[in-house]
C-alpha positions as CSV (number, residue, x, y, z in Angstrom):
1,X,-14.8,0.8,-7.1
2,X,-11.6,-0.3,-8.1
3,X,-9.5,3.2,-7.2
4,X,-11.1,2.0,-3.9
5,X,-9.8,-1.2,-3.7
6,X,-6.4,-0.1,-4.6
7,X,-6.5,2.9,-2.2
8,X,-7.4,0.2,1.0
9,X,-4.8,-1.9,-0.4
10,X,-2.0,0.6,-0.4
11,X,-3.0,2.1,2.8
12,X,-2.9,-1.4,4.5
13,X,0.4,-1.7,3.3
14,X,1.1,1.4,4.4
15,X,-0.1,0.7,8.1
16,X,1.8,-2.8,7.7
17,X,5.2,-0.6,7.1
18,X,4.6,0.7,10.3
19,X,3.6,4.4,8.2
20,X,7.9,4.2,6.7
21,X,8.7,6.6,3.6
22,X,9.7,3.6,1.7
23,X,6.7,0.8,2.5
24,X,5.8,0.4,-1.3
25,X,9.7,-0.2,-1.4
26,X,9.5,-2.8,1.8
27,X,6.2,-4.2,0.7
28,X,8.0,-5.1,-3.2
29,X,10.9,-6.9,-1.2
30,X,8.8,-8.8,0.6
31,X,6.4,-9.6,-2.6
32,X,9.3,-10.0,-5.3
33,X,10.4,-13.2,-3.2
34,X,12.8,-14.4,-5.4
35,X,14.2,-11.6,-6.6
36,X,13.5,-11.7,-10.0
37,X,12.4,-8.2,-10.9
38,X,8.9,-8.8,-11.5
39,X,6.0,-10.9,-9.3
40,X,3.9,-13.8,-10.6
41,X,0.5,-14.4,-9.6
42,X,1.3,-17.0,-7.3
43,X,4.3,-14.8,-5.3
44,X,1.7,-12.5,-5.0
45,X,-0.8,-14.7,-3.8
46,X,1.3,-16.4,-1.0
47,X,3.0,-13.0,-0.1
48,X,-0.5,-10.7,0.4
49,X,-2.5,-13.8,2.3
50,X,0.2,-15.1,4.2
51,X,3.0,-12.7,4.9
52,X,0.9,-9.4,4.9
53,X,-2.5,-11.1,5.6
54,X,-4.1,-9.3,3.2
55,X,-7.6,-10.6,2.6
56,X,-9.2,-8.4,0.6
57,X,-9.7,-9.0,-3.5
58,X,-5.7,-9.1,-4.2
59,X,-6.7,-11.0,-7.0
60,X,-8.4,-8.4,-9.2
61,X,-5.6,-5.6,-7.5
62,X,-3.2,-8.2,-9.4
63,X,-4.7,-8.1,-12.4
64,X,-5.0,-4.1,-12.6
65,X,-1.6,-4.0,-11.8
66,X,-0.5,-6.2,-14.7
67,X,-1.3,-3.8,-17.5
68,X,0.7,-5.8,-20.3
69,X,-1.4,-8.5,-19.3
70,X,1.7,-10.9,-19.2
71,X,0.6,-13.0,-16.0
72,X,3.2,-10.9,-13.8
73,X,3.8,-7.9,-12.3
74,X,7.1,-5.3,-13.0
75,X,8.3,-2.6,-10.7
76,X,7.1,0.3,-12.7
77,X,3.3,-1.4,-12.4
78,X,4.0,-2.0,-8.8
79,X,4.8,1.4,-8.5
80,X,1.5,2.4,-10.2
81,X,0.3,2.6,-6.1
82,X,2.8,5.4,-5.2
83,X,-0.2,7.7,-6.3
84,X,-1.9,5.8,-3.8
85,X,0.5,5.7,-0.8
86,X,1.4,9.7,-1.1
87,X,-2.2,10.3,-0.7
88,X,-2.0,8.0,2.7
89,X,0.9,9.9,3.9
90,X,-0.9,13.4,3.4
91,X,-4.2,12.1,4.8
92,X,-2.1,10.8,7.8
93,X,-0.3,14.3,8.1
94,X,-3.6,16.5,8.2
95,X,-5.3,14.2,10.7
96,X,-1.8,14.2,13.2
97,X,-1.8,18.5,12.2
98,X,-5.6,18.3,13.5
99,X,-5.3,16.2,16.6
100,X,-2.7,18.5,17.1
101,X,-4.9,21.6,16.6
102,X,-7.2,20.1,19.0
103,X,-5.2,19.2,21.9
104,X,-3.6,22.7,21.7
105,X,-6.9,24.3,21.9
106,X,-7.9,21.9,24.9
107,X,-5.1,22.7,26.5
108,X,-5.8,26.5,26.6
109,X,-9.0,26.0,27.8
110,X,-8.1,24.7,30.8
């Protein structure tokens, strides 16, 4: 359940970044408010609700991130999701290649 959670998370993102190369990139800019290298619970909180209205358990998705269990969240755990987002982007690929397929084969039926 929790792969889950993270997948639904990254792929909101994702769709948030408007589908960019670099959204996990856009998407720790806009959580690392200030900058400092690393996000606290509460940066996270008021960046996923407010800014990305987010409303799904980004509580426990913090938590997983924050393997050293220090109350924060570095760049190398953020980046713990790129597993995530490059499965988005090749889902996303095969569906386009598909639609593709399809409306090709419409088209030479009529």
């Amino acid at each position: 359940e929790m792969m889950l959670c993270l997948q639904e998370f990254v792929w909101f993102m994702a769709r948030f970044f408007d589908c960019h190369p670099d959204s996990l990139e856009r998407a720790w800019e806009l959580l690392d408010a200030d900058g400092s290298g690393s996000i606290s619970f509460d940066e996270w909180h008021d960046a996923v609700t407010k800014q990305l209205q987010y409303f799904g358990p980004s509580k426990i998705i913090f938590k997983y991130l924050d393997k050293d269990d220090e109350g924060n969240v570095s760049l190398d755990e953020f980046l713990y999701l790129k597993t995530f987002f490059d499965e988005f982007i090749e889902t996303t690929q095969k569906t386009v290649r598909a639609r593709r397929g399809a409306l090709k084969t419409n088209q030479k039926m009529a």
